[in-house]
PDBQT receptor file of N, H, CA, C and O in Angstrom, charges set to zero:
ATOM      1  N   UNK A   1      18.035   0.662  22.945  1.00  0.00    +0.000 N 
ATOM      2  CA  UNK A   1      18.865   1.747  22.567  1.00  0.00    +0.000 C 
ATOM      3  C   UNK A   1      18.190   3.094  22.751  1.00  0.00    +0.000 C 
ATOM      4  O   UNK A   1      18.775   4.027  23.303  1.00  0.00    +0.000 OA
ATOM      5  N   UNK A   2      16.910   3.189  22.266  1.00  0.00    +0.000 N 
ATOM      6  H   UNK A   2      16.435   2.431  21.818  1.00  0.00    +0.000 HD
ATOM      7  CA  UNK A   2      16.340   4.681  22.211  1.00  0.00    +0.000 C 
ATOM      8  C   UNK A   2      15.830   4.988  23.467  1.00  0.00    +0.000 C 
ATOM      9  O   UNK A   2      15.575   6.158  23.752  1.00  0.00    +0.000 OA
ATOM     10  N   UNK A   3      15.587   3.764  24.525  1.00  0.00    +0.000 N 
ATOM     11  H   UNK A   3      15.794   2.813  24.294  1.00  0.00    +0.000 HD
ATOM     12  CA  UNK A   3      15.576   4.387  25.701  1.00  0.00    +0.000 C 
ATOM     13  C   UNK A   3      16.961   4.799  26.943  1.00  0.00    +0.000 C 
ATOM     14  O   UNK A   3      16.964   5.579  27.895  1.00  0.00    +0.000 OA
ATOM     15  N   UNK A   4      17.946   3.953  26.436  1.00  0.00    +0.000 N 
ATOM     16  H   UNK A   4      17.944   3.319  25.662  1.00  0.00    +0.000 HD
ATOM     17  CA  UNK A   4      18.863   4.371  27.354  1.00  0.00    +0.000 C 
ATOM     18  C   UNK A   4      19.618   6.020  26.857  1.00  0.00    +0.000 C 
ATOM     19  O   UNK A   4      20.435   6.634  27.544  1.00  0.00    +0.000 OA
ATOM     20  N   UNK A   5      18.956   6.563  25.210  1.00  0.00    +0.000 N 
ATOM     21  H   UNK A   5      18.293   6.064  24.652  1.00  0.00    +0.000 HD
ATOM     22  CA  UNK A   5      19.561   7.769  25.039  1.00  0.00    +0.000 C 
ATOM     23  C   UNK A   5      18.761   8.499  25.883  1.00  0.00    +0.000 C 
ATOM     24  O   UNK A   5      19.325   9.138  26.772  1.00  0.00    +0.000 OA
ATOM     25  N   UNK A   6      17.281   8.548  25.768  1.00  0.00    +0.000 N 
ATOM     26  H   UNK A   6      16.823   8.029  25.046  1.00  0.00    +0.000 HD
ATOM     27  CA  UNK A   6      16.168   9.342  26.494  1.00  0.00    +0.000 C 
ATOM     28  C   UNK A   6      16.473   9.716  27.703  1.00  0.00    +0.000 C 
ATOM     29  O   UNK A   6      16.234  10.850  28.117  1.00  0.00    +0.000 OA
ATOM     30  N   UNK A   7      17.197   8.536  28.592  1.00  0.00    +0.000 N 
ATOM     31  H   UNK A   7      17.392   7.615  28.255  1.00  0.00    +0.000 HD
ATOM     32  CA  UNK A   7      17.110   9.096  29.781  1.00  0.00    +0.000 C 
ATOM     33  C   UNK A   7      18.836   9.210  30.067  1.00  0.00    +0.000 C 
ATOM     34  O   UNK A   7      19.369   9.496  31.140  1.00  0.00    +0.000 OA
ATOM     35  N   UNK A   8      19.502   8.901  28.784  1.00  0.00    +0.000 N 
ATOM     36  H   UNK A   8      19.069   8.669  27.913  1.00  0.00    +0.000 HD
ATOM     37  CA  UNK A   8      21.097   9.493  29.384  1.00  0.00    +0.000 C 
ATOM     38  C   UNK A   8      20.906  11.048  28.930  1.00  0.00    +0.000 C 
ATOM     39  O   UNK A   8      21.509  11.860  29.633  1.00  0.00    +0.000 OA
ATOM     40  N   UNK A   9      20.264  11.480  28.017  1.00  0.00    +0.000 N 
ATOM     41  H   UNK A   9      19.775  10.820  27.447  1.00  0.00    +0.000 HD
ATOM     42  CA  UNK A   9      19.703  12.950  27.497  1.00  0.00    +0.000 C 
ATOM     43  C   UNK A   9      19.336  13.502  28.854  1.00  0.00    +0.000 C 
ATOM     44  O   UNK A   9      20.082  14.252  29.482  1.00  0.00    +0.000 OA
ATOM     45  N   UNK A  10      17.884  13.007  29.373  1.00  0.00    +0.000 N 
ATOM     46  H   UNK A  10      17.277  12.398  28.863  1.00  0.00    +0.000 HD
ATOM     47  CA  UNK A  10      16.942  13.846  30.453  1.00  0.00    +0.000 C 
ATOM     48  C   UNK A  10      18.286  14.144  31.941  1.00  0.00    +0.000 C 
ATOM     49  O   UNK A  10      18.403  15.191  32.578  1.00  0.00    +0.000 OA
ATOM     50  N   UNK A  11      19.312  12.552  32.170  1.00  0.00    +0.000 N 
ATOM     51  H   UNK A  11      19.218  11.702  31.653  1.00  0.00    +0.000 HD
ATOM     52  CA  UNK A  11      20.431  13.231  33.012  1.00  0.00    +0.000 C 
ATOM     53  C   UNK A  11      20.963  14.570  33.008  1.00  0.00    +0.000 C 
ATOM     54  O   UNK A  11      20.699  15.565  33.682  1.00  0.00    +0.000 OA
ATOM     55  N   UNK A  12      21.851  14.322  31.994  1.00  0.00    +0.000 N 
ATOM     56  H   UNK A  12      22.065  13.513  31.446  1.00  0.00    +0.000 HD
ATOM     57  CA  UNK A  12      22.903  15.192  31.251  1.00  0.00    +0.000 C 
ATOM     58  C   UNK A  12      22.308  16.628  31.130  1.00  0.00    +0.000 C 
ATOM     59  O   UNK A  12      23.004  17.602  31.415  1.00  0.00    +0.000 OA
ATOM     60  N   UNK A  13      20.980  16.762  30.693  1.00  0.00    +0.000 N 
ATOM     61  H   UNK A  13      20.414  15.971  30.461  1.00  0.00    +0.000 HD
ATOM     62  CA  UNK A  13      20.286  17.941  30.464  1.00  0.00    +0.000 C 
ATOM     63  C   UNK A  13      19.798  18.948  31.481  1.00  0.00    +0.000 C 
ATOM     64  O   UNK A  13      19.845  20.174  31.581  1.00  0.00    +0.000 OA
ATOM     65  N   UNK A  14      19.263  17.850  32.266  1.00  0.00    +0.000 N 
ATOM     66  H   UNK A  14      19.224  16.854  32.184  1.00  0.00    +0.000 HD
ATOM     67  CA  UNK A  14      17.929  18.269  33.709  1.00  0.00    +0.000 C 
ATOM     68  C   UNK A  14      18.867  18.446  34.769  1.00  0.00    +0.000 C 
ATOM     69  O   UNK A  14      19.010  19.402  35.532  1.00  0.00    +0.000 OA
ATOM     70  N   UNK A  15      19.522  17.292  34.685  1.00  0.00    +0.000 N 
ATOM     71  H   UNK A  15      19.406  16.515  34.066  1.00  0.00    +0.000 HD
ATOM     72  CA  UNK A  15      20.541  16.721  36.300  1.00  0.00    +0.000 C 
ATOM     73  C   UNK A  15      20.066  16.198  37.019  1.00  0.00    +0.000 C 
ATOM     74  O   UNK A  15      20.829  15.850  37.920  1.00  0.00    +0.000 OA
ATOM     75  N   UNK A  16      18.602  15.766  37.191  1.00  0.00    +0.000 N 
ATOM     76  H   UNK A  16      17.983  16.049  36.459  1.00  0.00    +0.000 HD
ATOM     77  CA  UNK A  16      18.185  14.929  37.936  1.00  0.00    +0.000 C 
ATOM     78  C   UNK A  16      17.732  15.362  39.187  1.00  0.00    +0.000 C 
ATOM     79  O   UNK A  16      17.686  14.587  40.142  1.00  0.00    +0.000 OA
ATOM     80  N   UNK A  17      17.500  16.169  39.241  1.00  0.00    +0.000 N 
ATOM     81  H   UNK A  17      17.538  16.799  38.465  1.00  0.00    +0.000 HD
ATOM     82  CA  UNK A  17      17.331  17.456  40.891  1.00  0.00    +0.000 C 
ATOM     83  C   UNK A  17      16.309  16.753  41.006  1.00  0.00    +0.000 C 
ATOM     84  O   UNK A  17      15.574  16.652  40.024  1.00  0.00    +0.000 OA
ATOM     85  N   UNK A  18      16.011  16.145  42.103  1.00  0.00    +0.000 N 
ATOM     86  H   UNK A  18      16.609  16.227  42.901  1.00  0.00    +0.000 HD
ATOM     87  CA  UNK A  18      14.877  15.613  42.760  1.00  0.00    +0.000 C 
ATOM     88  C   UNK A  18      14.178  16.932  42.946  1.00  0.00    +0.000 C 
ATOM     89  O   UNK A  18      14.695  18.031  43.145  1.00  0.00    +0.000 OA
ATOM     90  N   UNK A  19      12.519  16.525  42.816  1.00  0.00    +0.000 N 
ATOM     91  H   UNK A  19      12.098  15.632  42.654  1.00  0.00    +0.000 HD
ATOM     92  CA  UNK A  19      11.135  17.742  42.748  1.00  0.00    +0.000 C 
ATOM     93  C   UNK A  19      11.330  18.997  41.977  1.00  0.00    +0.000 C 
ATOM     94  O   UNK A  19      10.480  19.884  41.910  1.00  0.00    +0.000 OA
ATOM     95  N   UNK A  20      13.034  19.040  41.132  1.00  0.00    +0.000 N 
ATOM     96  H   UNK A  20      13.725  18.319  41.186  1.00  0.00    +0.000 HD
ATOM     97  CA  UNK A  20      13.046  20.349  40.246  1.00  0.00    +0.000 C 
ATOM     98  C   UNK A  20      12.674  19.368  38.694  1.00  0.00    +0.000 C 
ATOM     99  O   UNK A  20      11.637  19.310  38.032  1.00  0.00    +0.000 OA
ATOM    100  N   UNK A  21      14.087  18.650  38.504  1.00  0.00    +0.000 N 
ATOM    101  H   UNK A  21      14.929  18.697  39.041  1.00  0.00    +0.000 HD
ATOM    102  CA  UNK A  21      14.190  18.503  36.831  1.00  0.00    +0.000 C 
ATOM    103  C   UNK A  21      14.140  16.826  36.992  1.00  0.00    +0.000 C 
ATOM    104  O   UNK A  21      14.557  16.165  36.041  1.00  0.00    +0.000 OA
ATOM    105  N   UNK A  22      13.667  16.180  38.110  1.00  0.00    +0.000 N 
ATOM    106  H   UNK A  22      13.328  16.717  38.882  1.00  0.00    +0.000 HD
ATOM    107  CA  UNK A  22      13.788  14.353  37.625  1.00  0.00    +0.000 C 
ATOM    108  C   UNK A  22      12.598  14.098  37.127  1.00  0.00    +0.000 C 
ATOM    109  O   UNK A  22      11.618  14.413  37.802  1.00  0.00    +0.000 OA
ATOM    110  N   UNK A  23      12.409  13.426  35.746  1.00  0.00    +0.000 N 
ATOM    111  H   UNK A  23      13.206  13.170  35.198  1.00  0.00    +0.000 HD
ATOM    112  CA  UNK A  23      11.717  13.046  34.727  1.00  0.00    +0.000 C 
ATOM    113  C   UNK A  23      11.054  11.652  35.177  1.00  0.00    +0.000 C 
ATOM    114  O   UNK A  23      11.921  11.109  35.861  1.00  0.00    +0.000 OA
ATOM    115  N   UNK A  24      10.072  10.926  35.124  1.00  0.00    +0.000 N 
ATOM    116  H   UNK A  24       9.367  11.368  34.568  1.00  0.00    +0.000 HD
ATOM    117  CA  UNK A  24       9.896   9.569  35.071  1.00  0.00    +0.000 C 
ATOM    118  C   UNK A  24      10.815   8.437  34.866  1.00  0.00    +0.000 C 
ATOM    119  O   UNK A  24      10.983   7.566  35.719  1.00  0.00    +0.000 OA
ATOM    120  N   UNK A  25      11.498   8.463  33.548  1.00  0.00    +0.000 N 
ATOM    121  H   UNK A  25      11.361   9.171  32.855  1.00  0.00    +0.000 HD
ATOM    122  CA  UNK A  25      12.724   7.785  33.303  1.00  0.00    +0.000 C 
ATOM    123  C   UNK A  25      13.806   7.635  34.182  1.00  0.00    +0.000 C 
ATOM    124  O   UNK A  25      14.413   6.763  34.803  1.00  0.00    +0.000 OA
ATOM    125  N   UNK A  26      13.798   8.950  33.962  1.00  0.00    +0.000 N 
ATOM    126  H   UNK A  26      13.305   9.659  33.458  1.00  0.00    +0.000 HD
ATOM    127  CA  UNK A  26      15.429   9.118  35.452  1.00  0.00    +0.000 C 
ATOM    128  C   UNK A  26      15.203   8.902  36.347  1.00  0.00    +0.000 C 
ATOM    129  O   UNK A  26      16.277   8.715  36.919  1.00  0.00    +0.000 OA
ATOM    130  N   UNK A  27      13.889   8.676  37.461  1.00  0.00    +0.000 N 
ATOM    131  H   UNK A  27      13.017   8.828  36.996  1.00  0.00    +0.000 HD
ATOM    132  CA  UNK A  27      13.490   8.429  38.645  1.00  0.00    +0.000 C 
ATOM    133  C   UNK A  27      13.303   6.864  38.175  1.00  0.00    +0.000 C 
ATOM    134  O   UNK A  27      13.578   6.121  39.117  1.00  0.00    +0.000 OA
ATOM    135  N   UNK A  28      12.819   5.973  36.694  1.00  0.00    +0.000 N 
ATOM    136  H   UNK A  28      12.595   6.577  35.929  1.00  0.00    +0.000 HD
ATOM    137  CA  UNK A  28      12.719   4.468  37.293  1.00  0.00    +0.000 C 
ATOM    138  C   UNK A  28      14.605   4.071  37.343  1.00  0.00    +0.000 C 
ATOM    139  O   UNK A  28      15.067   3.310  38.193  1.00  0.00    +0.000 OA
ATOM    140  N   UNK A  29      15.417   4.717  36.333  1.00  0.00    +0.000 N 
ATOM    141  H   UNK A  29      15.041   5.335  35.643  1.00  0.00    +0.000 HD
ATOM    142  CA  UNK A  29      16.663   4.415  36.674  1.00  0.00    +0.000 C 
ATOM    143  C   UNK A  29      17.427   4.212  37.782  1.00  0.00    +0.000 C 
ATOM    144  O   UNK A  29      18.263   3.340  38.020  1.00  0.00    +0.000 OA
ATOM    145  N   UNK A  30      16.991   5.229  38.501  1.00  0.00    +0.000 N 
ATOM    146  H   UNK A  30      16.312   5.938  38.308  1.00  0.00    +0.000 HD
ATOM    147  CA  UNK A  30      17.098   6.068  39.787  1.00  0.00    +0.000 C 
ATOM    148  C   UNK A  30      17.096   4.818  41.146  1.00  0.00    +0.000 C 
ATOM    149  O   UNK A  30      18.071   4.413  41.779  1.00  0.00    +0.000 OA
ATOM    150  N   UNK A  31      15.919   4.499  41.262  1.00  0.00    +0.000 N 
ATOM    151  H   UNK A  31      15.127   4.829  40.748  1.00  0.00    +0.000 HD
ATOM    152  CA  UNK A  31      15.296   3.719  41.551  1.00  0.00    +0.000 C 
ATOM    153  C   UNK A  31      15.371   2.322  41.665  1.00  0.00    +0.000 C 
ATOM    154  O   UNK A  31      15.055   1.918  42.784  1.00  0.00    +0.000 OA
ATOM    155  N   UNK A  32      15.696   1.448  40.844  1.00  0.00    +0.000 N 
ATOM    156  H   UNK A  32      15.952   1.775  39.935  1.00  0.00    +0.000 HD
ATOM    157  CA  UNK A  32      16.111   0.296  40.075  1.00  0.00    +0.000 C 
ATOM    158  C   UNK A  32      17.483   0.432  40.344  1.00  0.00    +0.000 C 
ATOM    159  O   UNK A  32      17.898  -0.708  40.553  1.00  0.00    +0.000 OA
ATOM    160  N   UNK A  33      18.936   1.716  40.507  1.00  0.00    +0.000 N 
ATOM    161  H   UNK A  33      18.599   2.642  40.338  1.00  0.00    +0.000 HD
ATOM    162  CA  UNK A  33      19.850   1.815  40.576  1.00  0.00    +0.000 C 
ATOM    163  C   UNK A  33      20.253   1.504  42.051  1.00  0.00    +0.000 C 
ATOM    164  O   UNK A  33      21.319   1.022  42.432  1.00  0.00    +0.000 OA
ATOM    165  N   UNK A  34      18.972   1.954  42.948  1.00  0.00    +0.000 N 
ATOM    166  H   UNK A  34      18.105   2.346  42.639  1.00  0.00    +0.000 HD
ATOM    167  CA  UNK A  34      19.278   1.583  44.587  1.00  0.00    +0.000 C 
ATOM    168  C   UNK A  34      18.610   0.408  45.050  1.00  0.00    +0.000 C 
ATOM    169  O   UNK A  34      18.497  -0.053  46.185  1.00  0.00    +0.000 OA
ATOM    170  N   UNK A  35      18.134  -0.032  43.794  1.00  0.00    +0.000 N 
ATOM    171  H   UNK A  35      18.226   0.343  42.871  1.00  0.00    +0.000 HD
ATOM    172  CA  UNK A  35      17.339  -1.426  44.371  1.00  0.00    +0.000 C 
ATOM    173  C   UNK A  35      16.126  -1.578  44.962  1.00  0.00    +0.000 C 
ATOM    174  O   UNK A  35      15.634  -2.438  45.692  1.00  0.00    +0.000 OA
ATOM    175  N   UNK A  36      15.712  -0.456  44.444  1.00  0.00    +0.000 N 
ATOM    176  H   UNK A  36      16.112   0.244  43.851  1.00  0.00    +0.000 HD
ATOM    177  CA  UNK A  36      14.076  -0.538  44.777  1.00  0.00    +0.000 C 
ATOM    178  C   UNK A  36      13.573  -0.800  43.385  1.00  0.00    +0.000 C 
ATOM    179  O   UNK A  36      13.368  -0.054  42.428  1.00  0.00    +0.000 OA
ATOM    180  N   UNK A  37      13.421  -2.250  43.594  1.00  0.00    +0.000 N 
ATOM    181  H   UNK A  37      13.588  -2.856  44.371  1.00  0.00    +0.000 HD
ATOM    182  CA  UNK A  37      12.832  -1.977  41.965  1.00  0.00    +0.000 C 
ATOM    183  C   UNK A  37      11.301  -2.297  42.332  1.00  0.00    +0.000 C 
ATOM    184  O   UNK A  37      10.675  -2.170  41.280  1.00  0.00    +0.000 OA
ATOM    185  N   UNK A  38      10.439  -2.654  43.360  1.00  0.00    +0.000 N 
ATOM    186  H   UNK A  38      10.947  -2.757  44.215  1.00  0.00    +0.000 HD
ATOM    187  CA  UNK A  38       9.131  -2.380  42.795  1.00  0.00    +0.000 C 
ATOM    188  C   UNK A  38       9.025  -0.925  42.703  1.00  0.00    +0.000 C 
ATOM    189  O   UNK A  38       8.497  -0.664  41.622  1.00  0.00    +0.000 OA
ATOM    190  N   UNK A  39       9.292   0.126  43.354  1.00  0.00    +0.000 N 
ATOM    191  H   UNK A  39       9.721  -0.087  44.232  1.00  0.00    +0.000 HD
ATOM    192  CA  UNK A  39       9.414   1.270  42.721  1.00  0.00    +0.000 C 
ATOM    193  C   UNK A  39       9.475   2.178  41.688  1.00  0.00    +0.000 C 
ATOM    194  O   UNK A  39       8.880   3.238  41.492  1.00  0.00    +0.000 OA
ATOM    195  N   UNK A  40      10.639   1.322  40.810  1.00  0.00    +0.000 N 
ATOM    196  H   UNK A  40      11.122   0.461  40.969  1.00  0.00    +0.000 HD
ATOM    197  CA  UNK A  40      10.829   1.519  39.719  1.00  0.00    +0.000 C 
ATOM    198  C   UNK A  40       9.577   0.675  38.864  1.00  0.00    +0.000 C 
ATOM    199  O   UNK A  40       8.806   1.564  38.504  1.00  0.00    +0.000 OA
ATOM    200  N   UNK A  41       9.107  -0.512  38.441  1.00  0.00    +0.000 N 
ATOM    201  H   UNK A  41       9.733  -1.234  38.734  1.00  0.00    +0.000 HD
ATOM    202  CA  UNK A  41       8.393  -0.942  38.342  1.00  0.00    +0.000 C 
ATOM    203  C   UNK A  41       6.872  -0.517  38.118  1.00  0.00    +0.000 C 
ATOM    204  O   UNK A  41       6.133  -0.812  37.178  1.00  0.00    +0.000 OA
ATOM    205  N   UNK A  42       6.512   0.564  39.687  1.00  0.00    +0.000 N 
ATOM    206  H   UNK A  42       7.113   0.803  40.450  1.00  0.00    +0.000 HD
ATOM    207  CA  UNK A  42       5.197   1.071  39.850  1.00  0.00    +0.000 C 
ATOM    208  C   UNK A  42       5.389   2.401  39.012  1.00  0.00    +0.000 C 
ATOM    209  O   UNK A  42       4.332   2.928  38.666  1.00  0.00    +0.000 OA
ATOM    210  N   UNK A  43       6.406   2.949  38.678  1.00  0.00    +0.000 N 
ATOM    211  H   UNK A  43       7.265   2.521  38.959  1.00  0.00    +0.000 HD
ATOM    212  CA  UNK A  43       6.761   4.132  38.394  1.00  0.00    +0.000 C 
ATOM    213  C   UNK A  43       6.606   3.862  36.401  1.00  0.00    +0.000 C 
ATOM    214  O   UNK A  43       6.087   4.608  35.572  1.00  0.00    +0.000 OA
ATOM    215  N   UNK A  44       7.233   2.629  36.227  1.00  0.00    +0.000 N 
ATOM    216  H   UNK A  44       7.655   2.023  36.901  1.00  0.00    +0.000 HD
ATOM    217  CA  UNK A  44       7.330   1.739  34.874  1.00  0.00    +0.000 C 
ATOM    218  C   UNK A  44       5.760   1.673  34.502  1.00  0.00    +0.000 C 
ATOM    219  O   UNK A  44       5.422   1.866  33.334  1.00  0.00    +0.000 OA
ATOM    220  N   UNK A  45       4.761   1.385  35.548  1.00  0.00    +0.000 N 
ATOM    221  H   UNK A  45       5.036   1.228  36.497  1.00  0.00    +0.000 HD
ATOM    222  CA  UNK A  45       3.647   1.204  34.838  1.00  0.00    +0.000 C 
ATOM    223  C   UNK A  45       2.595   2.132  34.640  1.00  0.00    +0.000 C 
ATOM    224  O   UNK A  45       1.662   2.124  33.836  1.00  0.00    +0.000 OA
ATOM    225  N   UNK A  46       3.124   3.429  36.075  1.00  0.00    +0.000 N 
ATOM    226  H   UNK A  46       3.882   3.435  36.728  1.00  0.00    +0.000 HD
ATOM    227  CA  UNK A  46       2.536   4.324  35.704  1.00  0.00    +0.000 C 
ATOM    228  C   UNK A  46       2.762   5.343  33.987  1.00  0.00    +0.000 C 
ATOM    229  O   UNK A  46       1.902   6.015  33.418  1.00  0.00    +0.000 OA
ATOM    230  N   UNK A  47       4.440   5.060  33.494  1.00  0.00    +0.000 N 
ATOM    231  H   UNK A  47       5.139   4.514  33.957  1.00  0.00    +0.000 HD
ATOM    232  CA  UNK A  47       4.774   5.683  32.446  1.00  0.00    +0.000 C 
ATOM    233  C   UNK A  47       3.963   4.879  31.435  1.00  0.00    +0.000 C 
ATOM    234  O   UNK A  47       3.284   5.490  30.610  1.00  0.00    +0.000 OA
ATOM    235  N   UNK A  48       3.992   3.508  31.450  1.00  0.00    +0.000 N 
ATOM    236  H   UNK A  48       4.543   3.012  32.120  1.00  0.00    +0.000 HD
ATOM    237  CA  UNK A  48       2.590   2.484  30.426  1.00  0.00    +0.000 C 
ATOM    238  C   UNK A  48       1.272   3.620  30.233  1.00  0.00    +0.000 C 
ATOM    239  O   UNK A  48       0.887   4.232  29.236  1.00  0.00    +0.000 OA
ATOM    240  N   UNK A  49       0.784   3.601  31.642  1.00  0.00    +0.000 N 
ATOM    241  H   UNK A  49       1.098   3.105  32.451  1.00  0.00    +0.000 HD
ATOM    242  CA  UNK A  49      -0.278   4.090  31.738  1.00  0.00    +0.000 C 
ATOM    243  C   UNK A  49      -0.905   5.048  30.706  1.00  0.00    +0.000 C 
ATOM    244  O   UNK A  49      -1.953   4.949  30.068  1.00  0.00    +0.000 OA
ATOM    245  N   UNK A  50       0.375   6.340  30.736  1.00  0.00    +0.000 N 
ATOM    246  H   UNK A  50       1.226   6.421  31.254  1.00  0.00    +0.000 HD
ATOM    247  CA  UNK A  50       0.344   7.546  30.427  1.00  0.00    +0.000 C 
ATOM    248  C   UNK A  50       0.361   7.388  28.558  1.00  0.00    +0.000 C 
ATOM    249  O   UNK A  50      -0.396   7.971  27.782  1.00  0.00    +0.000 OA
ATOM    250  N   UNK A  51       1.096   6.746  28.328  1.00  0.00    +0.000 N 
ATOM    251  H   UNK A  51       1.711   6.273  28.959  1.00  0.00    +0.000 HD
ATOM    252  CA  UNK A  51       1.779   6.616  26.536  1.00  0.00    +0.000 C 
ATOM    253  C   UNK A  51       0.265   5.626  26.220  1.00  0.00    +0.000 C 
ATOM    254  O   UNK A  51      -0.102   5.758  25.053  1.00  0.00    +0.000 OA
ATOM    255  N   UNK A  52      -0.293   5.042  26.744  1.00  0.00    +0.000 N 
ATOM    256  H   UNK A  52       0.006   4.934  27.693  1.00  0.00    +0.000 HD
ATOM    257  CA  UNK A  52      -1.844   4.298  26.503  1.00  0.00    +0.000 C 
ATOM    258  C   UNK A  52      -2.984   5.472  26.476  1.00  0.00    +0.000 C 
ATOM    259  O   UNK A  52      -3.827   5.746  25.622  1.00  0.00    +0.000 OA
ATOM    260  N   UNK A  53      -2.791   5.843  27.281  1.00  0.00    +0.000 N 
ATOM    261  H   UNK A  53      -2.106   5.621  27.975  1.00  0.00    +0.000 HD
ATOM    262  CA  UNK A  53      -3.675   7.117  27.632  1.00  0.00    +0.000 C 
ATOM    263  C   UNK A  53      -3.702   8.310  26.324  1.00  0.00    +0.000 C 
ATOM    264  O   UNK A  53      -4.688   8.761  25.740  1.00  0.00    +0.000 OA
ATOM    265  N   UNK A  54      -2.580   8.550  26.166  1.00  0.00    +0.000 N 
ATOM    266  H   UNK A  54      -1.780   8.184  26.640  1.00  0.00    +0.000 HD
ATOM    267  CA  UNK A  54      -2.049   9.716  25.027  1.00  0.00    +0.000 C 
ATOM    268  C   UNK A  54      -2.240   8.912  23.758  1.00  0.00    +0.000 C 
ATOM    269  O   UNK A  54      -3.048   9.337  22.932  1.00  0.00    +0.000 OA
ATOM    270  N   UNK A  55      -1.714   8.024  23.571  1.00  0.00    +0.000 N 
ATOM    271  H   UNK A  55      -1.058   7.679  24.242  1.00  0.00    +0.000 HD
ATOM    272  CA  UNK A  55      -2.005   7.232  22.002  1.00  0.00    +0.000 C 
ATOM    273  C   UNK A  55      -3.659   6.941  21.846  1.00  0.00    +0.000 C 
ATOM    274  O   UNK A  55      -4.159   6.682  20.751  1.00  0.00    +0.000 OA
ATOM    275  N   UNK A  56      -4.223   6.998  22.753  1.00  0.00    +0.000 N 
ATOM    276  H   UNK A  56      -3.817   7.207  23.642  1.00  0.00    +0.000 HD
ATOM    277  CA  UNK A  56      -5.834   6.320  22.729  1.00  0.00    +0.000 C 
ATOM    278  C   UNK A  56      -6.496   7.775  22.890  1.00  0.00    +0.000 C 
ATOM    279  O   UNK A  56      -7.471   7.894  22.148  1.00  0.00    +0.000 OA
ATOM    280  N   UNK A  57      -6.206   8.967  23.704  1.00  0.00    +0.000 N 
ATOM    281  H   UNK A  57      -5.413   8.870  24.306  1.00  0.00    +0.000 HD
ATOM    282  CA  UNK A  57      -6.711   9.773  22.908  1.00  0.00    +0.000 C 
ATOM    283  C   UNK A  57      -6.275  10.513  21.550  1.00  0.00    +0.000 C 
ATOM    284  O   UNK A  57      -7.027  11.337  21.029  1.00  0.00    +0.000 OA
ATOM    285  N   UNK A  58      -5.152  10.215  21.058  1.00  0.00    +0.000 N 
ATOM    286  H   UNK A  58      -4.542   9.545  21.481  1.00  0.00    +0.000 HD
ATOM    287  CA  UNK A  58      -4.643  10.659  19.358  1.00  0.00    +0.000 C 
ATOM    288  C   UNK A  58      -5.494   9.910  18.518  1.00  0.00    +0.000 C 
ATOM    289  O   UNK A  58      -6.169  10.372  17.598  1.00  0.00    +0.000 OA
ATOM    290  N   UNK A  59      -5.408   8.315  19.005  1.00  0.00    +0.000 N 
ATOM    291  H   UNK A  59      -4.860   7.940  19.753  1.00  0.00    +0.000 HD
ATOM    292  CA  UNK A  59      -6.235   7.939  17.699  1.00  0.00    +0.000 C 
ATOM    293  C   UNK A  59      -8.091   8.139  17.788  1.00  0.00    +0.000 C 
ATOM    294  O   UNK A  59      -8.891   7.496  17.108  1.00  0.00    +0.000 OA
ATOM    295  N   UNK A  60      -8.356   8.953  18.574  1.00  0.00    +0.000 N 
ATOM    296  H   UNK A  60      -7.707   9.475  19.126  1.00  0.00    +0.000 HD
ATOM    297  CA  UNK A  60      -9.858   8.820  18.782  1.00  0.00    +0.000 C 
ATOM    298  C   UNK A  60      -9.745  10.462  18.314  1.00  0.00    +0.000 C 
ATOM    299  O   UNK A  60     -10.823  11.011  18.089  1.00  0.00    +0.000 OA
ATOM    300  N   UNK A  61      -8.718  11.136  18.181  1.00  0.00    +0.000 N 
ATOM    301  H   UNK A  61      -7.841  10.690  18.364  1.00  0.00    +0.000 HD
ATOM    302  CA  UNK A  61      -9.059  12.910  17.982  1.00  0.00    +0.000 C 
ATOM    303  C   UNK A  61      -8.783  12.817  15.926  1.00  0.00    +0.000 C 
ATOM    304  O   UNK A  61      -9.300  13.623  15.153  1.00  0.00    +0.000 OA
ATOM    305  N   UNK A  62      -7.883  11.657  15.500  1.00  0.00    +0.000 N 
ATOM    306  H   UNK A  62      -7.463  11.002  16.128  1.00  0.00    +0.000 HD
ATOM    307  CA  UNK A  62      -7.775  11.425  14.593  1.00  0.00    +0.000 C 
ATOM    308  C   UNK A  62      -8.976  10.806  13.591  1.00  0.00    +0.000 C 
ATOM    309  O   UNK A  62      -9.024  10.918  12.366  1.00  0.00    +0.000 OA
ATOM    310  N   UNK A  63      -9.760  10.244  14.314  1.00  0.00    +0.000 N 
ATOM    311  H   UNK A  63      -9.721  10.154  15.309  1.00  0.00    +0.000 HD
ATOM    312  CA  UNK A  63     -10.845   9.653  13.444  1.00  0.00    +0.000 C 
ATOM    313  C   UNK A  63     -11.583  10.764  13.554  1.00  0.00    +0.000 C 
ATOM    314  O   UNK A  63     -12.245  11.028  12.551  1.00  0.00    +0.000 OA
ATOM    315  N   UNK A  64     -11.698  11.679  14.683  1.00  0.00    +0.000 N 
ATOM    316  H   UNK A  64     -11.160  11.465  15.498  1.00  0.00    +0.000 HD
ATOM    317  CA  UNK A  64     -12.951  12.476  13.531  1.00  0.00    +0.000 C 
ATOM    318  C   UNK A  64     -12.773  13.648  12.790  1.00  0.00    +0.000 C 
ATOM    319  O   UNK A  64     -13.678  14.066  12.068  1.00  0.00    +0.000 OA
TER     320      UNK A  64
């Protein structure tokens, strides 16, 4: 649920302008919508990547 608002939001909001306003989300939708889904996929793990990255430096700025 909270991801299909995120990226019906980032649509509706941005519009999806390729290299102006398309977000990660809207590009794996995007993506996955024309059937490229390793695309979407590589795009899926790069967004992993990033939310690992950001939570692992919060909890390391939090301990000290």
């Amino acid at each position: 649920g909270r991801i299909v608002a995120e990226v019906g939001v980032a649509m509706i909001v941005g519009g999806n302008i390729k290299y102006d306003t398309r977000t990660i989300t809207t590009a794996i939708s995007l993506e996955t919508n024309k059937g490229e889904f390793a695309s979407g996929i590589a795009l899926a793990l790069v967004l992993i990547l990033i939310a690992f990255c950001l939570n692992f430096i919060t909890h390391k700025l939090k301990r000290t």
